[in-house]
C-alpha angles and dihedrals in degrees: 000000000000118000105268112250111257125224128190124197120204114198137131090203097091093192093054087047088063103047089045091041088046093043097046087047093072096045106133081249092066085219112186104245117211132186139216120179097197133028097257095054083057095053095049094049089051100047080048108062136352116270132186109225127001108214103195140174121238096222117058136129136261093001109026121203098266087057091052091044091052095052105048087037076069101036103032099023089166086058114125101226130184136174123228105174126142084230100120093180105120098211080072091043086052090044094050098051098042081064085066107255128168100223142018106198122165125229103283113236103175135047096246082057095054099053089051085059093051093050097048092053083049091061102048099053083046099055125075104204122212116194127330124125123313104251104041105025095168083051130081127224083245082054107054091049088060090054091049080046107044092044089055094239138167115216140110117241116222107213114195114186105170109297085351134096142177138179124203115200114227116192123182089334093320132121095220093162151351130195120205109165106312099340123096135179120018093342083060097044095055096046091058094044082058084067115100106187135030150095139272149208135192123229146183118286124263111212093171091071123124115235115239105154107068092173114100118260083254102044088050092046097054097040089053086050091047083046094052091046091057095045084050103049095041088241137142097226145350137257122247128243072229087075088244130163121263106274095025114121114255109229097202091050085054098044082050085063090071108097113237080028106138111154135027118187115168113190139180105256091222111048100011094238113164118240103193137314149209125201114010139079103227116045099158098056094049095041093056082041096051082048098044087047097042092056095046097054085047092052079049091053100052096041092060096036092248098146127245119324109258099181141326127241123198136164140197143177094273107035141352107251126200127193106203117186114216106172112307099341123075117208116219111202128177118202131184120295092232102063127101137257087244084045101050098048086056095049084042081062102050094045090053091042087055096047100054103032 
């Protein structure tokens, strides 16, 4: 019979020692679930006998869980690690991956949470993991810039693939430049998105660097997917999420082109039907939205003799949105809170001269 997985839980917090001990216990790996209150007792238990992932919380006294990451990254570098801390502040979340965990989970609070938690520690002792990058195996490259991204971070990632190295330029949650050999900007980016394998460290931002990628995070990152695919498959060109033919130019690869662009939903105007999408998780649901919006601000406008609806300009506490009628589609796009009204109109223009055209 194979050795049982071993997991080790780090909290100061007793109570919480004993849900996640008695939760992971049933796990269908029957893995054997052991506890440490403070971050010396982990390290003893650790120097002590082999275990499998180490599951630890970022506050804590005396040692905290940065200190204790640091320590086993350099002693048991083939330790799985999360973190599983109710800190929400994302320089820590930056900090603790660039220490090359494997997972950053808050705190659950709900039922539904926990079970996520459960099912992601499930995963990770499943799943034998070859390659990928030292830090977030489970994660792709592509992976770890949309959490910079998406966490509106500023930093520089150091990418190390053998004797080569490359280095990609984040700037307030933008990719603004990348440098692979003697390439730079999107040449670069998508060189080093070729790498497989690696490892990577986050450094300091850089805000004297030039830009040189004008494309959105989201549209670089698709079109670099769509890129890798070709060189994969062998073939000339993609296909869409359009459902387009193979040579034929991808619409929402060029609106992700349009600096502040975050978001592209195209829709059908009658029965709000997505037709495709870039950039955001939920398509359906804003498209019908965009469609249901879009007709009753048309019902408004002939009621009170305003003319035909030309576009619709909203704006909330996190991005502008503009729904732009082109036929029978309609084209939802969501663009950077901090633009302004002037801005936005232009970008409002692009997006729409890219779509039709």
């Amino acid at each position: 019979m194979a050795d049982r997985h071993k997991i080790l839980l780090l909290d100061d917090d007793q109570d919480l020692l004993d849900l996640y001990r008695e939760m992971l216990s049933q796990l269908s790996l029957s893995p054997e679930v052991h506890t440490a209150s403070s971050g010396a007792r982990a390290m003893a238990l650790l120097e002590s006998e082999p275990f499998n992932v180490l599951i630890s919380d970022l506050k804590m006294p005396k040692m905290d869980g940065l200190q204790v990451l640091t320590l086993v990254r350099k002693k048991f570098p083939n330790l799985r690690t999360v973190v599983m801390s109710a800190v929400t502040d994302e320089q820590f979340r930056a900090r603790a991956y660039a220490l090359g965990i494997d997972l950053y989970l808050e705190k659950p609070q709900s039922a539904k949470e926990l079970s996520f938690f459960v099912e992601c520690i499930e995963s990770l002792l499943d799943k034998e993991v070859s390659g990928g990058f030292r830090g977030v195996q489970s994660k792709s490259l592509m992976d770890l810039i949309q959490i910079e991204c998406l966490s509106q971070n500023s930093s520089v990632l150091k990418i190390t693939n053998g004797v080569l190295e490359g280095r990609i330029w984040i700037q307030s949650g933008d990719v603004i430049d990348a440098e692979a050999e003697d390439l730079t900007g999107e040449a670069a980016f998508q060189k080093i998105a070729g790498w497989k394998t690696g490892s990577f460290e986050t450094l300091p931002a850089d805000p004297s660097r030039p830009r040189r990628i004008m494309s959105s995070y989201q549209g670089l990152l698709l079109e670099t997917a769509q890129a890798m695919d070709e060189a994969e498959s062998g073939k000339n060109s993609a296909v869409s999420t359009n459902g387009e033919a193979p040579g034929e130019k991808n619409p929402l690869i060029e609106l992700g082109r349009i600096p502040d662009l975050e978001f592209a939903v195209p829709a059908q105007m009658d029965s709000g039907k997505s037709l495709g999408q870039w950039g955001i998780e939920n398509p359906d649901q804003v498209s019908a939205w965009c469609a249901d919006t879009f007709k009753k601000c048309n019902e408004m406008g002939e009621r009170f003799q305003w003319g035909d609806l030309k576009s619709f300009e909203g704006t909330g506490t996190q991005r502008h949105m503009s729904i732009l009628p082109h036929e029978q589609t309609l084209l939802c796009v969501g663009f950077k809170k901090t633009l302004s009204r002037e801005q936005v109109r232009e970008s409002m223009k692009k997006a729409l001269s890219k779509w039709i055209s």
